[in-house]
FISE-888799 format. One line per field, with one value per residue (C-alpha): x, y, z; residue in one letter. Coordinates in Angstrom, 3 decimals. Each point is the difference from the previous one (the first is absolute). Example, Ala and Ser with C-alpha at 12.3 -4.5 7.8 and 13.67 -1.06 7.14 Angstrom:
east 12.300,1.370;
north -4.500,3.440;
up 7.800,-0.660;
resn a,s;
***
This chain:
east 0.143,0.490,-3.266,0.514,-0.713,-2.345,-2.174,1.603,2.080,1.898,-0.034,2.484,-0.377,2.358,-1.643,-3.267,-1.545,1.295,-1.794,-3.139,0.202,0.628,-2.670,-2.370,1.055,-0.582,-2.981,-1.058,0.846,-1.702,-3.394,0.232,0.215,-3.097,-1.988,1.000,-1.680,-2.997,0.914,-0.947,3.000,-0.687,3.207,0.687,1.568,2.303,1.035,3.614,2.460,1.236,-3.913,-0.620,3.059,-0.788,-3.643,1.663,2.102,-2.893,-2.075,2.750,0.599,-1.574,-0.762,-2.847,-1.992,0.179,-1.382,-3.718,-1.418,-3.408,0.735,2.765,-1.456,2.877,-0.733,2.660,1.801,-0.340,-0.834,0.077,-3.703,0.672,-2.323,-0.768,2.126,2.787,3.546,0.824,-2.802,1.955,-3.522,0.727,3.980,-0.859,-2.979,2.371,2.770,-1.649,-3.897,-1.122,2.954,-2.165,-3.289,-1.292,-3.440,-1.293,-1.678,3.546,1.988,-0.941,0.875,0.347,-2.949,1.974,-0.899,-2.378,-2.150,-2.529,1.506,1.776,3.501,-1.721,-2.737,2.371,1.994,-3.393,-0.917,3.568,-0.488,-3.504,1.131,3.152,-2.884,-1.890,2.720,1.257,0.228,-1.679,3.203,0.704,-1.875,2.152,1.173,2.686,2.854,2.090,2.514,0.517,2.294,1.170,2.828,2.249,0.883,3.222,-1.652,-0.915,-4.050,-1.915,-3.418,-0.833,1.115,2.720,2.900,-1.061,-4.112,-2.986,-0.936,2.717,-0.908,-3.875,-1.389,-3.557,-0.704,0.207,0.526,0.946,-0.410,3.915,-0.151,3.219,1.743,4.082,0.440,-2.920,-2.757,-0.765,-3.474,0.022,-1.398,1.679,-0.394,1.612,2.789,-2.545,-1.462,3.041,2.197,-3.052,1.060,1.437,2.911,1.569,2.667,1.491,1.325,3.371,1.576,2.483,3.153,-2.541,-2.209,3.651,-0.484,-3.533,1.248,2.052,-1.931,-2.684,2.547,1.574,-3.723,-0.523,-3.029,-3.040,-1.299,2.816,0.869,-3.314,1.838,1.576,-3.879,-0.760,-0.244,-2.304,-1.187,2.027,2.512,1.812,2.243,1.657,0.612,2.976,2.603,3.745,-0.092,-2.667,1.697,4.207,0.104,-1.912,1.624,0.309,-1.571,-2.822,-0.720,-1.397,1.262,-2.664,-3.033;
north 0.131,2.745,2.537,-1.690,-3.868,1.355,0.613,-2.405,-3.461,-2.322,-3.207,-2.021,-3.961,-1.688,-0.642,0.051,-2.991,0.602,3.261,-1.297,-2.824,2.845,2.512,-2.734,-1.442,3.582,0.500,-3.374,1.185,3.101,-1.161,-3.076,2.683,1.898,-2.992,-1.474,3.480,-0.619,3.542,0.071,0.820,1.255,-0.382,1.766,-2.702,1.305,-1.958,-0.380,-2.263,0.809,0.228,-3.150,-1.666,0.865,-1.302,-3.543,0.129,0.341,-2.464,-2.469,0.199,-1.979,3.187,0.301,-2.696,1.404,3.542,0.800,1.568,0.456,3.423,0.862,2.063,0.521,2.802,1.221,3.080,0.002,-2.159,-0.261,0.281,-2.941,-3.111,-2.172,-2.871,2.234,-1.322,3.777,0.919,0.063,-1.707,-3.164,-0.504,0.834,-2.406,-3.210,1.009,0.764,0.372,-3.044,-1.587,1.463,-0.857,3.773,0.924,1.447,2.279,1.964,-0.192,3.124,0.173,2.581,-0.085,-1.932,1.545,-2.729,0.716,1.982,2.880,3.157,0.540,3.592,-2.265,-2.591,2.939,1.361,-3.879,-0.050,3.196,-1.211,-3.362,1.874,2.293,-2.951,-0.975,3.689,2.058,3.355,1.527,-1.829,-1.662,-3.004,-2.413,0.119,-1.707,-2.117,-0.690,1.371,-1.987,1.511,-0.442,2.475,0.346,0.856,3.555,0.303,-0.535,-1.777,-1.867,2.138,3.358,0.820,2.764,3.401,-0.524,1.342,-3.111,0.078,3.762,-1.449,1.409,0.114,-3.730,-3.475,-1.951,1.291,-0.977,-0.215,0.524,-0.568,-1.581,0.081,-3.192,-2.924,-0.443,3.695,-0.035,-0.399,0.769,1.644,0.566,3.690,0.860,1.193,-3.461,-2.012,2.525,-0.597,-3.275,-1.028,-1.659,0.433,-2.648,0.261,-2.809,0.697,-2.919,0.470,2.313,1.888,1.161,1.485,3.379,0.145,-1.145,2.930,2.893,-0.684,-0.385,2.946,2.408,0.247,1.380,-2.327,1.476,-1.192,-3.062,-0.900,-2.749,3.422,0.453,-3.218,0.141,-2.109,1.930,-1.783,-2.647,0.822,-2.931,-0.510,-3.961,-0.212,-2.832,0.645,0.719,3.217,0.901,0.960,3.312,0.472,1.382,-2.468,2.199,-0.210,-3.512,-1.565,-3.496,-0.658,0.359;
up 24.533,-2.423,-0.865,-3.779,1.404,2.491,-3.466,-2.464,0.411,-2.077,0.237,-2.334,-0.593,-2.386,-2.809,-1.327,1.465,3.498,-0.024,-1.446,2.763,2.705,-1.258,0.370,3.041,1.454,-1.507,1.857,3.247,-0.057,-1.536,2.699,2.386,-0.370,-1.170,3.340,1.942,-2.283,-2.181,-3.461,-2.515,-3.449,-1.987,-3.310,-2.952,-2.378,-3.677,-1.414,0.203,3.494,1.539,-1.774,1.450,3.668,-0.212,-1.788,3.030,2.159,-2.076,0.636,3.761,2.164,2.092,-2.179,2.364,3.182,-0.788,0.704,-3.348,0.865,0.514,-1.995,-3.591,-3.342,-2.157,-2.853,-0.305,-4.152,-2.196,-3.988,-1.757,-2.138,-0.516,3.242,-1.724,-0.907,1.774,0.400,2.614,3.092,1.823,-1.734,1.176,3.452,0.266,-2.546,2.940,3.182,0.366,-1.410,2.763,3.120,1.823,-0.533,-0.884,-3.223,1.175,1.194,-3.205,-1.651,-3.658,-2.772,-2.626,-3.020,-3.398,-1.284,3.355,-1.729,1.441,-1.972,0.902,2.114,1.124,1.844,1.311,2.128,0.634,2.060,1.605,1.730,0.545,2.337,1.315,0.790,2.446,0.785,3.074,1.393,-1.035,-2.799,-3.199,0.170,2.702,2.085,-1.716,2.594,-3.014,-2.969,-2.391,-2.845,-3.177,-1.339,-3.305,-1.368,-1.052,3.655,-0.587,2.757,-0.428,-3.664,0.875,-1.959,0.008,-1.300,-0.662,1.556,1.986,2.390,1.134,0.232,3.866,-0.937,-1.000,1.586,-3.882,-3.162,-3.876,-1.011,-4.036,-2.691,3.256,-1.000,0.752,-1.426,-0.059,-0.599,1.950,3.889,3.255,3.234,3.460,0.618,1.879,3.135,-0.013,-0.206,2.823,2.410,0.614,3.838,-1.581,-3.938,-1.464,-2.870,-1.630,-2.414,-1.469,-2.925,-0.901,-1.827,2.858,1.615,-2.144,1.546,3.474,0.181,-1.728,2.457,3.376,-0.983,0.298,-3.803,-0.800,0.003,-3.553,-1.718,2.100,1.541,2.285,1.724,1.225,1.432,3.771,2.657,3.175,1.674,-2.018,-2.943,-0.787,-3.173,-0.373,-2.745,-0.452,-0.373,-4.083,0.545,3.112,-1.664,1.158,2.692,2.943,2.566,2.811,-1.738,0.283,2.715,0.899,3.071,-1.401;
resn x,x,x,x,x,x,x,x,x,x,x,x,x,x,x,x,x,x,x,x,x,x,x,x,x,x,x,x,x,x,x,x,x,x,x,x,x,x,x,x,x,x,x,x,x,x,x,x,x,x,x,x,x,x,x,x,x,x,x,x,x,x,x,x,x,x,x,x,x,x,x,x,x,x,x,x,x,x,x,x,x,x,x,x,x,x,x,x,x,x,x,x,x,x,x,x,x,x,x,x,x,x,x,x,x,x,x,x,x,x,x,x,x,x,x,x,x,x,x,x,x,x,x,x,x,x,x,x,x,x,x,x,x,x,x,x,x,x,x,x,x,x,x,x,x,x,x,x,x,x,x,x,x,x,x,x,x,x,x,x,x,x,x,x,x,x,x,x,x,x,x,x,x,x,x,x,x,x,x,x,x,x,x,x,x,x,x,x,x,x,x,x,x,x,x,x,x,x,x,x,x,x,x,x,x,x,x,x,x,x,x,x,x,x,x,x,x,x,x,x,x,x,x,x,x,x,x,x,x,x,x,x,x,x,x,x,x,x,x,x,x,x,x,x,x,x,x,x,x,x,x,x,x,x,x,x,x,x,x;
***
């Protein structure tokens, strides 16, 4: 294997659903795994059309029984301060398509502060940051991440950090206040790019013809301020999940057809 899928693979499905089926069939596997040894897995959410697709898949599949969730705790990697009963806050699709589907406890679904919580939009921001503390390591203030799923835009953003703005250079923080967002709602909340590339294992999910611009900015080592999606690598998995329409273009030794 090449030093370039030693860091990052390719996987190509057919079409959307078929990777939405396989990104969750994976995910199954792998959370069976350590539940199986008794580990506890945080993994980190993400909203969109693609993230939302691969938890419906998983919310659908019978897999979904045989997986211990006791010790298995969701947190999200942004989410949009709107009200709780807003369609747009990405907690709401994943629990309609996949939480409310699974036998796990309250206590481990961690969401963002929605802005009729009696919180400020700064407010919920430090609330997140303590709650990841809460859960964090002596070398981190957050938990170790098993998975990180995340969406790419067509502009290349992942979770809220978008192309050419101060969040996506953030070091110093764990969450950030996103203000005048480019793309709606305007008010948000991230994780930063050190949170999200401490994760074990990052999978991005890129459905569409117009996630193939993005696809290949960020295979091709463009820089992560002005395609964030460049930036996005697990400690040890970086896996870009795409079906055939994102993937025109990409070199075929690129993709890997065994994982």
């Amino acid at each position: 294997m090449s030093e370039f899928r030693a860091e990052k693979r390719v996987v190509v499905s057919p079409d959307a659903r078929s990777l939405a089926e396989g990104v969750a069939r994976r995910f199954f596997q792998r959370i069976s795994s350590r539940a199986a040894e008794g580990k506890t897995t945080h993994v980190l959410l993400t909203g969109g059309t693609a993230g939302t697709s691969v938890l419906q898949a998983a919310g659908e599949s019978p897999a979904r029984h045989e997986v211990d969730w006791s010790n298995v705790h969701f947190w999200w990697g942004d989410e949009r301060f709107v009200p709780s009963d807003d369609p747009a806050r990405n907690e709401t699709a994943a629990r309609e398509a996949f939480l409310s589907h699974i036998d796990v406890p309250a206590r481990n679904v961690h969401p963002i502060a929605a802005a009729d919580a009696g919180r400020s939009h700064d407010q919920a921001v430090s609330d997140y940051a303590a709650e990841l503390a809460g859960h964090g390591t002596p070398e981190q203030a957050w938990p170790r991440f098993s998975i990180a799923f995340l969406g790419v835009g067509p502009d290349g953003h992942i979770a809220s950090l978008f192309p050419d703005r101060s969040e996506i250079g953030d070091t110093e923080n764990s969450v950030l206040a996103v203000r005048d967002s480019p793309v709606p709602p305007s008010d948000r909340i991230t994780l930063t790019r050190p949170v999200i590339n401490s994760s074990r294992r990052v999978w991005l999910v890129l459905p569409g013809t117009d996630k193939a611009s993005a696809l290949g900015l960020a295979l091709a080592g463009a820089s992560y301020h002005s395609v964030p999606a460049a930036g996005a690598k697990g400690r040890k998995q970086t896996v870009f999940f795409v079906d055939e329409a994102a993937a025109q273009g990409v070199p075929e030794e690129l993709i890997d057809p065994e994982f």
